[in-house]
N, C-alpha and C positions, 0 to 999 in steps of 0.2 A: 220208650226213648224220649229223650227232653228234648224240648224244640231245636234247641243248637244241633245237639246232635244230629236230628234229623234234615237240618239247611246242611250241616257239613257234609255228611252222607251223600244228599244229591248233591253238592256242590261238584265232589269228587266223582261221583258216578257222570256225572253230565260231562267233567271235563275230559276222561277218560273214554267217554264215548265219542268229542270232538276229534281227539288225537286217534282216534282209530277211525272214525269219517271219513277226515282230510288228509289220511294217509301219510301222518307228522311223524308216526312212526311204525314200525312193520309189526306185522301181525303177533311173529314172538315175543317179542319185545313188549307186545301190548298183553297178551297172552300172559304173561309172565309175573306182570303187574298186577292186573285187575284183580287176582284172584287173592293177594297179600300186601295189600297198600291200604292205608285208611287216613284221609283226609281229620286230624284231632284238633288243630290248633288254628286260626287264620285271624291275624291281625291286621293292623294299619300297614306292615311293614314283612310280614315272613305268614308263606303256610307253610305248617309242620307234619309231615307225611310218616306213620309209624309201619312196620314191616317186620316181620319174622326171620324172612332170609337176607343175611346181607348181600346176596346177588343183585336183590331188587329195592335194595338203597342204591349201591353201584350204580344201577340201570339209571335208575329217578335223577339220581346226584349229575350224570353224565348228559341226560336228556334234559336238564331244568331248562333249558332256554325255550324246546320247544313245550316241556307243560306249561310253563309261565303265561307262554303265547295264549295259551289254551284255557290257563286259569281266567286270563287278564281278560278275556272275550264273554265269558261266565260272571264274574264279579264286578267288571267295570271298572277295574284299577288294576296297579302294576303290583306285585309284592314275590318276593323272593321264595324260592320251594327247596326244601331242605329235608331230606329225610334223614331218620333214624330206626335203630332195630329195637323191638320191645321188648321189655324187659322180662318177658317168660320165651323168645328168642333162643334156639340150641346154642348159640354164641355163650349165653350165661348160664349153663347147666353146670354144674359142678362132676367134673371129667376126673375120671383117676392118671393123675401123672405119674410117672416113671420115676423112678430114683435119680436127681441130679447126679451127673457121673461129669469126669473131668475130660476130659479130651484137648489134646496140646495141639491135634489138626497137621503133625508133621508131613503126613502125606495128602494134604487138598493144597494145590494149587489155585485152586478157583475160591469166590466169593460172591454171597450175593449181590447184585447188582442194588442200590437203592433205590433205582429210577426204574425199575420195572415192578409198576403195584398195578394189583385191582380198579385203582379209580380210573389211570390213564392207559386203560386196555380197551380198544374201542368195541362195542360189543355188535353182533348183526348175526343175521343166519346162517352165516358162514363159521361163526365160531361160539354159538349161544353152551351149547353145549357142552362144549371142551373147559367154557368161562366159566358155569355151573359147578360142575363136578370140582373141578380146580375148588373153586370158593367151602363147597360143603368139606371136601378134606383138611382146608386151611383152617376151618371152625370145628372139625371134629378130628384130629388127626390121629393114627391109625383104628379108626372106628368106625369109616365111613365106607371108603374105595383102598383097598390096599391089593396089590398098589393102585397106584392111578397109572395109566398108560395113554400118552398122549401122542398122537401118529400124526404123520402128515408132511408137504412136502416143504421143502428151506424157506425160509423168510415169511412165515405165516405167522407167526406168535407164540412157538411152541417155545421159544428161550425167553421169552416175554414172561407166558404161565407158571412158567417153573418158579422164578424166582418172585414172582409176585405170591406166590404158593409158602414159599420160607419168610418173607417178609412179614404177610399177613403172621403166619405162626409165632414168628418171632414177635408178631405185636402180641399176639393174645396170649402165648405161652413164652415169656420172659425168659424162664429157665432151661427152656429147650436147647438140647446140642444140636445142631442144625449141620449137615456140611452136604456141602454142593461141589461136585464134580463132575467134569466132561467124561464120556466113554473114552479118548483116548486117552488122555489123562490117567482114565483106569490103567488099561491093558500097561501103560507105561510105568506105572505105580508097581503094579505088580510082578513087571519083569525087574525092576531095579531090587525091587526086598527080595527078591530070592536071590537074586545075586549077591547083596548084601549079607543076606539070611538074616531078615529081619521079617517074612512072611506072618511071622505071629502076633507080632507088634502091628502088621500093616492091618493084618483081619482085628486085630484087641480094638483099633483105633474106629473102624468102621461098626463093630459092634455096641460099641458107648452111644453111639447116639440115638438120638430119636425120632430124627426126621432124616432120611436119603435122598437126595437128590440126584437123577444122574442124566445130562445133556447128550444125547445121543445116543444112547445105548448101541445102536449098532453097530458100531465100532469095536463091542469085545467078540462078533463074529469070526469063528474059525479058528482062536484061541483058548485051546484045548485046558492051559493050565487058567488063565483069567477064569474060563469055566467053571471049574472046581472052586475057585477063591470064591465068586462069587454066590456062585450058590451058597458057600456055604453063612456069605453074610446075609443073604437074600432071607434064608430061614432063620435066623439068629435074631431077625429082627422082626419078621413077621410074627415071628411066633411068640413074640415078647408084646406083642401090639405096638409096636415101634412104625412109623408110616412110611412108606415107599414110592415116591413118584418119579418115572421114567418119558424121556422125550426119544421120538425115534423118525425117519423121514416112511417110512412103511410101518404094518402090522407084525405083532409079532410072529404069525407061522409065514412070513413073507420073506423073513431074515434068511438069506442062506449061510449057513454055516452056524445055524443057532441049535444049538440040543434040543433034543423035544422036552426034555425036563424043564429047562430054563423057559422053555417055549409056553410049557404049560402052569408053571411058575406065573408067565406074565400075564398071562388068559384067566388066572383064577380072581381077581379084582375087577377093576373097571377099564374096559378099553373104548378110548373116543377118537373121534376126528374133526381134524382144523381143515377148513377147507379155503383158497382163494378167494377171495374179498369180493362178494357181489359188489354192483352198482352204489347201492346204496351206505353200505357198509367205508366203501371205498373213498365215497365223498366226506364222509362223515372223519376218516381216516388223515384227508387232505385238512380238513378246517381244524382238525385239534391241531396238525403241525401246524398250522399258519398261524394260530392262534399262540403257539409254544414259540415262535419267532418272531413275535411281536405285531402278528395281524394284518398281513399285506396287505394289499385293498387288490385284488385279483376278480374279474370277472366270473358268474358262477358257470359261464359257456366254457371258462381254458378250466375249471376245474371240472367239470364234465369232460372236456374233452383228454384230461389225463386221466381221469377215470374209468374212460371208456376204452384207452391204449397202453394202457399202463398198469393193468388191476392182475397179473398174476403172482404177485406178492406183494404184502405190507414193503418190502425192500425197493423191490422198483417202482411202488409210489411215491415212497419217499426220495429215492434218488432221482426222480421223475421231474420231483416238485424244486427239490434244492440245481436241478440243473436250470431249471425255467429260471429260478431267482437268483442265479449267479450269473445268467445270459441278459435278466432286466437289467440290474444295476451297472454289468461290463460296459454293455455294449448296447442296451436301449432304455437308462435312465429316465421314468416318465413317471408320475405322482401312481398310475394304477396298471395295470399288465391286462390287455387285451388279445382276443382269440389270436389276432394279427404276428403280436410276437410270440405268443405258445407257437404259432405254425415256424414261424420265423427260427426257433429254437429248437426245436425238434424235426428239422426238417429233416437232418443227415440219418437220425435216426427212426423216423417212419419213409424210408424213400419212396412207399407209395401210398402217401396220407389220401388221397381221393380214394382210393377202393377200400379206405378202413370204415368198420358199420361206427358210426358217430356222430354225436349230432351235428357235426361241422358237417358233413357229407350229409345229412339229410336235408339241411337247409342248404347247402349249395346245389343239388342235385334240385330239389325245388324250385330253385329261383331259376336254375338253369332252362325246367322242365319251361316254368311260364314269364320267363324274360322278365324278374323282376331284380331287385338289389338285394341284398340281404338289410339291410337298412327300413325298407320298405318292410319287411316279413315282419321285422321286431318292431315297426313303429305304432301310431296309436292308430293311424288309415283305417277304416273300417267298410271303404267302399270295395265290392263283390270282387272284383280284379284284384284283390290283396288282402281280405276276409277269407277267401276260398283256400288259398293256397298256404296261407297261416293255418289255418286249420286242420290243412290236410300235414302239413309237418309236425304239428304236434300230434297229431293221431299214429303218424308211424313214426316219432321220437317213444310216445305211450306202445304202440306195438312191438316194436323190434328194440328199442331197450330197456322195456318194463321200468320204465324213470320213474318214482314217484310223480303226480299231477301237480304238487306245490314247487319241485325243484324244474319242473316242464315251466311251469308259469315265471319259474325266473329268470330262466334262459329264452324266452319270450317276450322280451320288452317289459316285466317284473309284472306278471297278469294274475291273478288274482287264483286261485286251487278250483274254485268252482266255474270259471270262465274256459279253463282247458278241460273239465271234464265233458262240459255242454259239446264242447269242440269236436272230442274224442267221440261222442255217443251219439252225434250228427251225422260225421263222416263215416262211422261203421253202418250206420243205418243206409247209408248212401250209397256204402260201397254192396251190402247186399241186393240191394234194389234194383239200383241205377248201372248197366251198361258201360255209361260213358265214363262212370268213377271207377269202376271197374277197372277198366285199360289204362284210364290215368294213372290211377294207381298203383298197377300193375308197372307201368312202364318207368316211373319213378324209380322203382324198388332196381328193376332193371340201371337205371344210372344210377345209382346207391352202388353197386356191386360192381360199378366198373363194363 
């Protein structure tokens, strides 16, 4: 190995090793990486990150702000991280396509969406998985997962997947017939051509293509003749190597009213799950919109705290977020949006914001505990009467909502990733030892809960 190499080497290994340290990004995420990224190029101005799967360009290209962080700490300057997939990559294998056939689309209603790709799909442990499999069909399609079955329940990302899934395709296979349809859609398609008696036309048209798409499948349940139709395109095209991917809010033997045939149809490929937006996933979910709106200048405590009340779908953080910022500009115009008007703004709808677990409630419940201000908690003060009780709310902000320690230290007066772990690994030492932390902290938890 030539010397570059080998600086480039550790340069990557070292900075990869910061971002899994200081907890800049979670374990899969880092997992995911480490094992297919190679640090080849670093200039005045750009490193060039090479990868095999383009999952973990996606990943790289999505987290650049925090490798940079991570490079720039390493290198001792600023420069840009850019990944690419390499050139012996499954993306560039030479794939047998299908015979371009023509399809006039008479019976799709639907379309892909442009705005649902790969890059702006926020990735976390709540959906690593379902993002994966998606991506390797996109890059190998009917070769890989056939079908792909993607489960889970509304407003998660599974109409996001789908059509990030025909896009990708449509970039890499040009000549692909692509058609995207909703489950009812279906079942409605299919009652109109019998009535019309055009069912052979309806099946000729779904058989031409190459890639299936279908938004809810659950919906052709307990539809005895849909049934038939489809199976019969379901085999027409698997068995052609033609690719398959299905969205559904459940499992397939979960459907009632689904044939066991079709049942076991959808069980012979890949089935995954999307699951509701941890923590951290959540936040990450908030700052691409705000970033896509032009960058509010929002506290990272009100985004925590719709993170923390707001995280059972991708939909209600977003409607979450665009209610905060339709209540700033109405009705409380001010350069940046502070915890004060998130409370102020969702008050009608959390009517009992103090017993919700959050870090608004564990820093009030704190200050409450030892008569101090919230002011006070987040300020620089370092004397023992406001040391202590800082410390002990970021150990049960780290306890009871598993916050990352760098987003703990921003909602903290902007403290530093290593100044809250000390904090955290003080206070747990205290609380096993020591009695009296014991019951305090004990008794806090208590006014946390109402």
């Amino acid at each position: 190995m030539v010397a570059n190499e080998f600086y480039l080497t550790n340069v990557w290994e070292t900075t990869l090793n910061l971002l899994s340290t200081n907890q800049m990004i979670s374990y899969d995420i880092y997992n995911s990486i480490s094992g297919d990224s190679k640090l080849v190029a670093l200039n005045e101005e750009k490193a060039t990150i090479l990868c095999k799967m383009f999952i973990n360009t996606v990943i790289i290209n999505q987290s650049h702000e925090k490798i940079e962080q991570a490079l720039e700490s390493v290198i001792k300057r600023h420069v840009d991280v850019e990944a690419k997939l390499t050139q012996d990559s499954p993306v560039f294998d030479n794939l047998i396509k299908p015979e371009v056939k023509k399809v006039d689309k008479r019976f799709f209603k639907a379309y892909l969406d442009p705005n649902f790709t790969f890059e702006n799909f926020v990735i976390g442990r709540s959906n690593i998985q379902s993002q994966s499999a998606s991506i390797m069909v996109a890059n190998n399609p009917g070769f890989s997962y056939n079908p792909l079955f993607i489960y889970g329940n509304s407003g998660l990302g599974k109409t996001h997947l789908l059509n990030a899934i025909g896009n990708k395709i449509s970039e890499n296979f040009p000549d692909y017939k692509i058609g995207f349809v909703s489950g009812i859609d279906f079942v409605e398609g299919v009652a109109e051509s019998i009535k019309n008696h055009e069912i052979d036309e309806f099946k000729r048209e779904f058989y031409n293509l190459d890639v299936l798409l279908v938004d809810d499948i659950q919906f052709i349940a307990g539809k005895e003749k849909t049934h038939e139709v489809f199976f019969s395109i379901f085999n027409e095209l698997v068995n052609n190597r033609k690719q398959i991917c299905l969205t559904s809010d459940r499992m397939p033997q979960d459907i009632k009213g689904l044939e066991e045939r079709i049942i076991s149809r959808f069980n012979q490929g890949l089935n995954v799950n999307i699951e509701a937006p941890e923590y951290e996933t959540s936040m990450n979910i908030l700052k691409k919109k705000l970033m896509l709106n032009g960058g509010q200048n929002i506290d990272d405590e009100v985004l925590s705290y719709i993170a923390t009340n707001f995280s059972k779908d991708v939909r209600q953080l977003e409607g979450a977020l665009n209610r905060l910022l339709f209540f700033s500009i109405t009705f409380a115009p001010v350069d940046h949006i502070t915890i004060e008007i998130a409370l102020e703004a969702f008050k009608d709808q959390i009517p009992e914001a103090s017993n919700e677990l959050s870090v608004v409630s564990i820093k009030k419940a704190v200050c409450d505990y030892y008569g101090i201000t919230k002011q006070q908690l987040e300020s620089k003060i370092r004397t023992k009467k406001i040391a202590i009780p800082r410390q002990i709310a970021m150990y049960l902000t780290r306890s009871l909502l598993d916050m990352p320690y760098k987003d703990i230290g921003n909602i903290f007066g902007k403290r530093d990733h290593s100044t809250v772990i000390s904090a955290c690994e003080k206070i747990e030492d205290l609380f096993k030892r020591d009695e009296m932390y014991q019951r305090s902290i004990n008794e806090i938890k208590a006014l946390i809960k109402g």
